[in-house]
VOMILUM-761146 format. One record per atom (N, C-alpha, C): residue in three letters; x, y, z. Coordinates in steps of 0.05 Angstrom, whole numbers, plus 5000, padded with zeros to 4 digits. Layout:
// VOMILUM-761146
ALAXYZ
...
END
This chain:
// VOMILUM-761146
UNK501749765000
UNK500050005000
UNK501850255000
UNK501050424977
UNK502850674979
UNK500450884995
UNK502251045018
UNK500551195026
UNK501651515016
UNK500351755011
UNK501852015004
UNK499452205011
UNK499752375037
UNK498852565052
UNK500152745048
UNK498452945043
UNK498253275042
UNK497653385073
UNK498853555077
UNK498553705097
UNK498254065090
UNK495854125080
UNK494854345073
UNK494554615092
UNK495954805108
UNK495955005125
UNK496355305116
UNK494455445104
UNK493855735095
UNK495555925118
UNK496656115103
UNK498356285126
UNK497156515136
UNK496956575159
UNK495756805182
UNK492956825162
UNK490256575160
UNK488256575140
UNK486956825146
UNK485656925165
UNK483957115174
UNK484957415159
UNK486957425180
UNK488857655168
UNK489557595141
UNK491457445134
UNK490857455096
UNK488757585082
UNK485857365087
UNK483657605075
UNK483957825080
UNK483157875102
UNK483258245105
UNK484658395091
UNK487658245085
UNK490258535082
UNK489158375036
UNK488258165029
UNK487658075010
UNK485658384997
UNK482658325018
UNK481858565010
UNK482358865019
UNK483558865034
UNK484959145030
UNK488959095027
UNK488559204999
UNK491459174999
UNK493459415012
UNK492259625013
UNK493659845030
UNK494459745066
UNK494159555071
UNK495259415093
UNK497059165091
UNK497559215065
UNK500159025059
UNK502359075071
UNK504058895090
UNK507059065101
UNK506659145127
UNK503559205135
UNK502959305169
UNK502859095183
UNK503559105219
UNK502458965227
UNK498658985234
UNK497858635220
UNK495358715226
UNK493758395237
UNK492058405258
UNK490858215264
UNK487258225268
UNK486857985259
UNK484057955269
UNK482957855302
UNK481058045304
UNK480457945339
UNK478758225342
UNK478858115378
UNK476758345385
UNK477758545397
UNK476758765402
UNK477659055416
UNK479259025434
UNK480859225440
UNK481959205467
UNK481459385489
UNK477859475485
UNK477559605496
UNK475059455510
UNK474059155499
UNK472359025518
UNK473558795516
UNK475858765520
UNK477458465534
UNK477058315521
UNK477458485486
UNK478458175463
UNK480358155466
UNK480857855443
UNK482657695442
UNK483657605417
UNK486657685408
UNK487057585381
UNK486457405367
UNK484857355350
UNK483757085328
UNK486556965313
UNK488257175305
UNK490757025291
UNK491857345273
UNK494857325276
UNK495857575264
UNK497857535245
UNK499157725230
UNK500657665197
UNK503357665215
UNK505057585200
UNK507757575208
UNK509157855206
UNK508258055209
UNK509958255210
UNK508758255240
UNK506458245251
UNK505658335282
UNK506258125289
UNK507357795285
UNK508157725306
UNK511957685311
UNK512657985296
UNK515658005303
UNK514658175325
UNK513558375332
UNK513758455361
UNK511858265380
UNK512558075376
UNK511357865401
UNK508357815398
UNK507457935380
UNK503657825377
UNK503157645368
UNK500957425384
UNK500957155372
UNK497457045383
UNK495956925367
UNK493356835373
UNK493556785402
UNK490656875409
UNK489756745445
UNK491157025462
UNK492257195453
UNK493657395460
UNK491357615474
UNK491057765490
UNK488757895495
UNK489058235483
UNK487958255470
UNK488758545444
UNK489758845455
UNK488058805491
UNK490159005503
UNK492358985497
UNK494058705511
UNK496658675505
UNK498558605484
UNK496558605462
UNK498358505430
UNK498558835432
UNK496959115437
UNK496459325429
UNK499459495445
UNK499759355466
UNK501659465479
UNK504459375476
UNK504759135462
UNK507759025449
UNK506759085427
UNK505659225408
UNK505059275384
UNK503959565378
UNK504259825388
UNK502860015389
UNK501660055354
UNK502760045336
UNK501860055310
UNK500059845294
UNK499659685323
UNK497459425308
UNK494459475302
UNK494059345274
UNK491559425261
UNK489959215273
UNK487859215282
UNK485558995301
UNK483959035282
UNK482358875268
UNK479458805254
UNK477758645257
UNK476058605270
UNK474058505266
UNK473758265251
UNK472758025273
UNK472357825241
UNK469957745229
UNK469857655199
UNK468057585189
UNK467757365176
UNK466957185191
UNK467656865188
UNK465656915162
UNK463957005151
UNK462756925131
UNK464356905111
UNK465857145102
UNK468357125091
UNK470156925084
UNK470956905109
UNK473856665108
UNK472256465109
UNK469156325118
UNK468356085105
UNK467956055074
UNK467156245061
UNK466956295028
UNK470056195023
UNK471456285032
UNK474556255019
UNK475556055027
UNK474155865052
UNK474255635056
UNK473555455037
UNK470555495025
UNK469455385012
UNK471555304985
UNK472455584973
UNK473655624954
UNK476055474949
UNK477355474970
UNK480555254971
UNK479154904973
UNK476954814986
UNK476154644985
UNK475654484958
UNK474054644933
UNK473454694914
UNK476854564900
UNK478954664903
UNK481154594891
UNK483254384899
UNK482254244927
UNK483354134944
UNK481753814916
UNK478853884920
UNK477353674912
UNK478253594877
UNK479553794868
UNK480953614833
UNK482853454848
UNK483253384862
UNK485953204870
UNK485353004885
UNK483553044897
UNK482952804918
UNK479252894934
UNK477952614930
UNK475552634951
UNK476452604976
UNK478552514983
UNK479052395013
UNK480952695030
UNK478252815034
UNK480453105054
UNK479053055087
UNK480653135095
UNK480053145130
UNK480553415141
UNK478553625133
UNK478653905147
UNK480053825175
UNK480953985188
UNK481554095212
UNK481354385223
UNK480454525207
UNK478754785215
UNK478755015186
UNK478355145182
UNK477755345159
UNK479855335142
UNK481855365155
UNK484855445137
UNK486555165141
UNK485455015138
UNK487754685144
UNK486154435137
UNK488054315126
UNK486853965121
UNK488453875109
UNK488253555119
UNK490453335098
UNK488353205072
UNK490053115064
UNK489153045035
UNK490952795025
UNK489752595023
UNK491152385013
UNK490952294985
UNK492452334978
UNK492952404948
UNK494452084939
UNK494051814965
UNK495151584952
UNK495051524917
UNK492151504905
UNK491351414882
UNK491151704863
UNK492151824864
UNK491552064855
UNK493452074829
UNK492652034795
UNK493951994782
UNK495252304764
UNK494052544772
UNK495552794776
UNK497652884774
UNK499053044764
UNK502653094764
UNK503652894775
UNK502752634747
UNK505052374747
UNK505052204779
UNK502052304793
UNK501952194819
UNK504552264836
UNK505252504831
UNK507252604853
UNK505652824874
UNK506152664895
UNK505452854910
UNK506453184915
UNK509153134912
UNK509653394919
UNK509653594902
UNK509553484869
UNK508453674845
UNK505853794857
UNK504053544867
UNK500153624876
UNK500653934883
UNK502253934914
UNK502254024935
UNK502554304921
UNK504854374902
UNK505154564891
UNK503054644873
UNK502054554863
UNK499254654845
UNK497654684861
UNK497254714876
UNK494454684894
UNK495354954914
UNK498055054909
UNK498355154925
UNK498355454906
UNK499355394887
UNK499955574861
UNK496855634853
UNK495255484854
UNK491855544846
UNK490855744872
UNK491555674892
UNK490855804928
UNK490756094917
UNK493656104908
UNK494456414908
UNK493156544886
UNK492956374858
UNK491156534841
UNK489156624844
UNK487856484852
UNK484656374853
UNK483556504872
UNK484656534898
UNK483256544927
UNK485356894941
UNK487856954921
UNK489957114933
UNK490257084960
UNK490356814970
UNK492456804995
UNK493756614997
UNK496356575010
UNK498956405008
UNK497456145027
UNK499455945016
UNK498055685032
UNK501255495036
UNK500955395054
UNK503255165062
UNK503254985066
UNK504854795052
UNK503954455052
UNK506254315054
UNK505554115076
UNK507653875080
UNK506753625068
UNK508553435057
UNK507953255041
UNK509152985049
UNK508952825053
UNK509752545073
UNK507852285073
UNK509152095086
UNK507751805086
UNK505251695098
UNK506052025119
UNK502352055146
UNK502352205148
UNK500052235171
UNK499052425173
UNK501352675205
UNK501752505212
UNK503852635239
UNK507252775221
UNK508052635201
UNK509852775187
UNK509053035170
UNK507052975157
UNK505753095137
UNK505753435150
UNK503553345172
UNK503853655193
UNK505653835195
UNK507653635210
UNK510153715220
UNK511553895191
UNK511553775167
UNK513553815147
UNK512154115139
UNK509254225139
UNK507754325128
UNK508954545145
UNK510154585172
UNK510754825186
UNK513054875178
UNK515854775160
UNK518554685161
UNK518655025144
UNK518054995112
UNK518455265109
UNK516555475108
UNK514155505133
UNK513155715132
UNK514756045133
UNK512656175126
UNK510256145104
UNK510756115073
UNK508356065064
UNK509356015032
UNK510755815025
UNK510555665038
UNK512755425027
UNK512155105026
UNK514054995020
UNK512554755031
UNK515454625032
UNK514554305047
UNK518054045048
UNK515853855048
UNK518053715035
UNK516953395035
UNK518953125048
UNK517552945060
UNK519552865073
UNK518052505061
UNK520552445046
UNK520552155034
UNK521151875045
UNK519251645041
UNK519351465057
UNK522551365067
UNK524151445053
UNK526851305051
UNK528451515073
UNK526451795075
UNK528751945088
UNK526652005123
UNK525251805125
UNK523451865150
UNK525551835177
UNK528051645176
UNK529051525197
UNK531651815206
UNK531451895175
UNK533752095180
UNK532752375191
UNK530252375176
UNK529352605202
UNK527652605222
UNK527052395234
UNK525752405270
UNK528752485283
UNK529752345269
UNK532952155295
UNK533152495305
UNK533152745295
UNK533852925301
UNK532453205301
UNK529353105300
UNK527053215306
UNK526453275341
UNK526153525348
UNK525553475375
UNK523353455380
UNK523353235420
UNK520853185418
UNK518953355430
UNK519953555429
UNK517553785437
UNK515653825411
UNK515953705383
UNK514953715365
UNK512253485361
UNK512053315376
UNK511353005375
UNK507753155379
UNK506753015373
UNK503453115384
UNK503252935405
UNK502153125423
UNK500553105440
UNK503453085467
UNK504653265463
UNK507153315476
UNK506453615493
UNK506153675517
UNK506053925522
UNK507654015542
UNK507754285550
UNK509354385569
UNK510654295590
UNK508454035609
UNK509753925635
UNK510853585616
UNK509553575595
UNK511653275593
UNK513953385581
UNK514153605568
UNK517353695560
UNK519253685573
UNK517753835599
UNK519753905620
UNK520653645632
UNK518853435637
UNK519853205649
UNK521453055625
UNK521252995605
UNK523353015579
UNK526353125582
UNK525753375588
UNK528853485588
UNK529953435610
UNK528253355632
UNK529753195667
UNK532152975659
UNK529552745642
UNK531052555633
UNK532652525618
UNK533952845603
UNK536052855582
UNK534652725548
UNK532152805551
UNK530852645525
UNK530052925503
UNK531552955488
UNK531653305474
UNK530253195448
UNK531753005439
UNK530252935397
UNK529852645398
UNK528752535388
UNK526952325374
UNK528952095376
UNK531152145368
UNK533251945366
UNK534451935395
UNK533952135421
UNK534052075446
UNK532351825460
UNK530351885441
UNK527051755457
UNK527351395446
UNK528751485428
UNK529551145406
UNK530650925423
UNK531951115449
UNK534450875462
UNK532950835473
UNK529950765480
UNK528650685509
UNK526950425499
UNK525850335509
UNK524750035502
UNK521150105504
UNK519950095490
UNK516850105497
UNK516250135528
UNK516349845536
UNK516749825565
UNK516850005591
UNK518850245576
UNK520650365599
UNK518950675593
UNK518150695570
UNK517550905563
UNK514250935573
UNK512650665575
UNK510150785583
UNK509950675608
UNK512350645626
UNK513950585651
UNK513650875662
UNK515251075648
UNK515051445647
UNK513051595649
UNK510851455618
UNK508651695613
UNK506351515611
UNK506751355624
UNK503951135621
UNK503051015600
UNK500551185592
UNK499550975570
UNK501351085542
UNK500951435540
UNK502551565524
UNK505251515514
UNK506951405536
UNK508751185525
UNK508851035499
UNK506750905502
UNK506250765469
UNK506850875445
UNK504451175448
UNK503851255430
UNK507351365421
UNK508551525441
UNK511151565436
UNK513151425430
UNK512051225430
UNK515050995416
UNK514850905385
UNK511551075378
UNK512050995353
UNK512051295334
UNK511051455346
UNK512251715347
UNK515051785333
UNK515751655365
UNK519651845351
UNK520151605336
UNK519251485321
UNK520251335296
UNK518351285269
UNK517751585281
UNK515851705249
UNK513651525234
UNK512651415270
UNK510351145251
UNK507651325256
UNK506651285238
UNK503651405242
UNK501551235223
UNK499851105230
UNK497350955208
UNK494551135210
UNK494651265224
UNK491651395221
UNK490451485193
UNK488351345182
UNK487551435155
UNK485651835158
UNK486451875136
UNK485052155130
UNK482252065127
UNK480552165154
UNK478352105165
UNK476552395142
UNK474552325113
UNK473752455103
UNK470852665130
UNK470252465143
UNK468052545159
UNK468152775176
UNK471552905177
UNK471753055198
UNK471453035222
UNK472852845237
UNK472552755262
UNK473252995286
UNK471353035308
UNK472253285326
UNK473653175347
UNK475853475358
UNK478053275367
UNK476753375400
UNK475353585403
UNK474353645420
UNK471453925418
UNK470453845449
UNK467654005448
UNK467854205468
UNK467754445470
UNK467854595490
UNK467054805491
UNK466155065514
UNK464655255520
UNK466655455538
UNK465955705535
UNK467755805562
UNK466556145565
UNK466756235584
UNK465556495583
UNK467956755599
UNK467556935589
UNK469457185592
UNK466757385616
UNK467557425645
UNK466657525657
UNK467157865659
UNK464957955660
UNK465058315660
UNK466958315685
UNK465958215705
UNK468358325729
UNK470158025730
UNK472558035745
UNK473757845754
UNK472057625777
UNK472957405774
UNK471657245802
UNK474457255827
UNK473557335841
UNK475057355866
UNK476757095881
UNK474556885879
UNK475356645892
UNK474356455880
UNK476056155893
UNK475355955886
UNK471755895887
UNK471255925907
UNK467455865915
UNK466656045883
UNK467056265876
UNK465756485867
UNK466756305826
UNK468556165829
UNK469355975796
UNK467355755804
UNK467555665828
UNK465555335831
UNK462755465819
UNK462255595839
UNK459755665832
UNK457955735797
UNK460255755778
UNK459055785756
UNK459455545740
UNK460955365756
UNK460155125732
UNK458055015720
UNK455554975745
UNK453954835738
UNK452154875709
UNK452055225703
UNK452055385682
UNK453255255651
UNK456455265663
UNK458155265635
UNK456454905634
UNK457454745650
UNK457454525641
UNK453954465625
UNK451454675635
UNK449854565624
UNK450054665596
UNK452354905586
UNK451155035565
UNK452754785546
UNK455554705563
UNK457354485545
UNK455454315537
UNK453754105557
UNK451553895549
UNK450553985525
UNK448754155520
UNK447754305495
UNK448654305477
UNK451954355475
UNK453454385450
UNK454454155448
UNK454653855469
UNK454653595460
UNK452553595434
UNK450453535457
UNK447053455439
UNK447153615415
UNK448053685406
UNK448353885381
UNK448753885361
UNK451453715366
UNK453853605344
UNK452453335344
UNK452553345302
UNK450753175298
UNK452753005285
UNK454752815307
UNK456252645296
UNK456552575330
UNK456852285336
UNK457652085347
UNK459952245372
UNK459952325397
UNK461952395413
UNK461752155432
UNK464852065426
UNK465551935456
UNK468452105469
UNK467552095485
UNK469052265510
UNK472152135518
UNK473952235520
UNK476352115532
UNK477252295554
UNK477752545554
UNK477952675574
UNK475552875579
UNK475553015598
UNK474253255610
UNK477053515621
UNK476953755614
UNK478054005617
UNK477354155625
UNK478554365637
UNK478554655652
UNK480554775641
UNK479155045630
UNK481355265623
UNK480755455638
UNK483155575656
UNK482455785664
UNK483756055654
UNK483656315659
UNK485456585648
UNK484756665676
UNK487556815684
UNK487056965705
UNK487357195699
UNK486857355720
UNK487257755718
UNK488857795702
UNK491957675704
UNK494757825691
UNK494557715659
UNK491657525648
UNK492457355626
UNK493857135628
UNK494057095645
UNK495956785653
UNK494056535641
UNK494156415628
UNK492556165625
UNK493955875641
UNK491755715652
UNK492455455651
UNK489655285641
UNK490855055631
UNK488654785635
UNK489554565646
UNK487954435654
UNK487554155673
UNK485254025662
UNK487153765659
UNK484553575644
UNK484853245664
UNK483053115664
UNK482652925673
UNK481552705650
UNK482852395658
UNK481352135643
UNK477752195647
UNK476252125628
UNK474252085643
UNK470952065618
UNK469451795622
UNK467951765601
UNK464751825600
UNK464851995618
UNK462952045613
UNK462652465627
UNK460852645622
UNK460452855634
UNK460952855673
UNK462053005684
UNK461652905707
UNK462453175725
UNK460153305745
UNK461753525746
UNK462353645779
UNK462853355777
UNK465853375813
UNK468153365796
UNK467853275775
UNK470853245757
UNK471053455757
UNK469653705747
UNK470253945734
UNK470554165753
UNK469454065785
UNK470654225801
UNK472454145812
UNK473153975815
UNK476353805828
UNK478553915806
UNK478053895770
UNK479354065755
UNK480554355757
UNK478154455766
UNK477654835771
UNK479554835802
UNK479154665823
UNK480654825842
UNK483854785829
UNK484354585826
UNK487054475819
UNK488354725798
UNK486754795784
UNK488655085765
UNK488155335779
UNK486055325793
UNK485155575807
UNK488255625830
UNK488555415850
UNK490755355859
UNK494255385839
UNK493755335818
UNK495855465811
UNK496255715804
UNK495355955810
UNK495156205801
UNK493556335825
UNK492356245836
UNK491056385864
UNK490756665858
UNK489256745830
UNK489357085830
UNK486057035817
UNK484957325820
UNK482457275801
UNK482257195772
UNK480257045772
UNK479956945749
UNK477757175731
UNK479057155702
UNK477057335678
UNK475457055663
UNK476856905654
UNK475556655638
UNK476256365648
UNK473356315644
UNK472955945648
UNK472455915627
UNK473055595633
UNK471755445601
UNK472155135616
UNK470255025603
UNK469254635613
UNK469054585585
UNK471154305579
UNK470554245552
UNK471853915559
UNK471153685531
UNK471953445532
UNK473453425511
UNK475753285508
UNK477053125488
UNK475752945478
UNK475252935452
UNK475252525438
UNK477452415440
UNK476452085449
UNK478051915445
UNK479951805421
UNK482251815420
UNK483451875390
UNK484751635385
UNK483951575359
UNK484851275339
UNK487551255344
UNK488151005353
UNK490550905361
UNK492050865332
UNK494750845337
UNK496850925319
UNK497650565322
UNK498850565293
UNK499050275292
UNK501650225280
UNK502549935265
UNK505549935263
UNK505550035230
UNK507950155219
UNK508250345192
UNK506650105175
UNK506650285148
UNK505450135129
UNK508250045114
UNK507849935088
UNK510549915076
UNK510350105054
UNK511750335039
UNK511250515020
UNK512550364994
UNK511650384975
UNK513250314949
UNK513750554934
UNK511850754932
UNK512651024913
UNK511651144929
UNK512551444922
UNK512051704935
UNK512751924913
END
């Protein structure tokens, strides 16, 4: 079985349009989001605003204050879904089998795809070369054997760019991939990573299955096949959600822990709702808490757990509340899906 994944990622999409239709903001820094005068929050900004430090989830007071010349706009998802629509439209001469992952991103498996000589990485370039005609905004694509390389390769020469990484040369680049790159790798397993002197892929290689979900439990697994660039997950056309969640931005701060408990019962019924909603199949793997405090500080805390449950979600809330002990501006209660286990490589014959 030859497998050949696209990894499709549009650059700063939001902002693109905008500075697209207005071209007199070509060269500025400019982002989409909300005011910073009722405690919005950056949607996503062009690469000139995030050389002075502005970056999505950012709160627009403070992109405004490491950025005094930053342009804020307003977004209009109607917009960038049309131009969603539109890249979709060009995605589909090449392949029925795409797996959105949100407006501006999706893989594309282009296995049977008899197209520029069934090369993938010719596809990648036409599709990318049509983006810019067609739609005038830049798009970036990684090209590989899965879907976990594919990603990874699709960020290598942003923006505008794309790498392709060939079945023959997969071993040569994990071995020296770091694993802060790995999905589903975050801040406190890094850190316990770099305890153990475990920096790139070819660190993580010397350990035995065994020893490794000995470390990180069950995650272990998934990381041993990870740092050796195995990935089987098929490009799920259905759009599978990777999570469901709700959260609300309070006019005043909450003072205390009692004063965050007290509004779960709220979030979590509005979360139920936006389960019952989604008209596709949710099974639950974890449950989450996000919190933001006064200074913008974010944390989350998530717990195993299969079903809604909401001692979980206050046992969650004190536990981050406790790490920051300052008032809280935003909650949020949300669940993970359970995610398709990773299995052993395929064998590639062409690419």
């Amino acid at each position: 079985m030859t497998r050949k994944i696209i990894h499709a990622d549009c650059d700063c999409f939001y902002a693109a349009i905008e500075i697209r239709d207005d071209p007199a903001l070509a060269g500025m820094p400019v982002a989409v989001g909300g005011s910073e005068d009722r405690r919005g929050v950056i949607a996503t900004c062009n690469y000139e605003a995030r050389q002075y430090g502005v970056h999505s989830a950012m709160a627009s007071a403070t992109a405004k204050r490491k950025c005094r010349d930053l342009i804020i706009i307003p977004g209009n998802m109607e917009k960038y879904r049309a131009a969603s629509k539109e890249m979709h439209r060009i995605f589909k001469e090449y392949t029925e089998i795409i797996e959105p992952l949100s407006l501006d991103e999706a893989f594309l498996d282009v296995s049977e795809t008899k197209k520029c000589r069934g090369s993938g990485t010719l596809m990648a370039q036409e599709i990318r070369d049509k983006v810019r005609q067609e739609i005038g905004i830049t798009l970036s694509a990684g090209i590989a054997p899965n879907k976990f390389l594919a990603k990874i390769a699709s960020d290598w020469n942003k923006p505008d760019g794309q790498f392709v990484i060939t079945p023959d040369k997969i071993d040569e680049f994990v071995v020296t991939l770091p694993v802060r790159k790995l999905y589903g790798v975050g801040k406190v397993t890094a850190r316990k990573m770099e305890l153990l002197g475990i920096e790139t892929c070819g660190d993580m290689q010397q350990y035995k299955k065994t020893e490794l979900i000995e470390m990180f439990s069950s995650f272990g697994e998934t990381l041993y096949t990870l740092c050796r660039g195995i990935d089987e997950r098929p490009v799920q056309t259905e759009g599978r959600r990777k999570s469901i969640s709700v959260e609300h931005t309070f006019a005043e701060d909450l003072p205390s822990l009692d004063s965050c408990i007290s509004t779960l019962p709220e979030l979590m019924e509005k979360l139920e709702e936006r389960i019952q909603k989604s008209k596709k199949k949710v099974t639950i793997g974890k449950q989450f808490v996000k919190i933001k405090f006064s200074d913008f500080v974010s944390t989350t805390v998530e717990q195993s757990a299969s079903n809604l449950d909401l001692d979980i979600f206050k046992s969650l809330c004190k536990t981050g509340f406790e790490r920051g002990n300052k008032p809280v501006r935003l909650l949020g209660l949300g669940v993970r899906m359970k995610e398709p286990a990773l299995y052993t490589q395929l064998e590639f014959r062409n690419f």
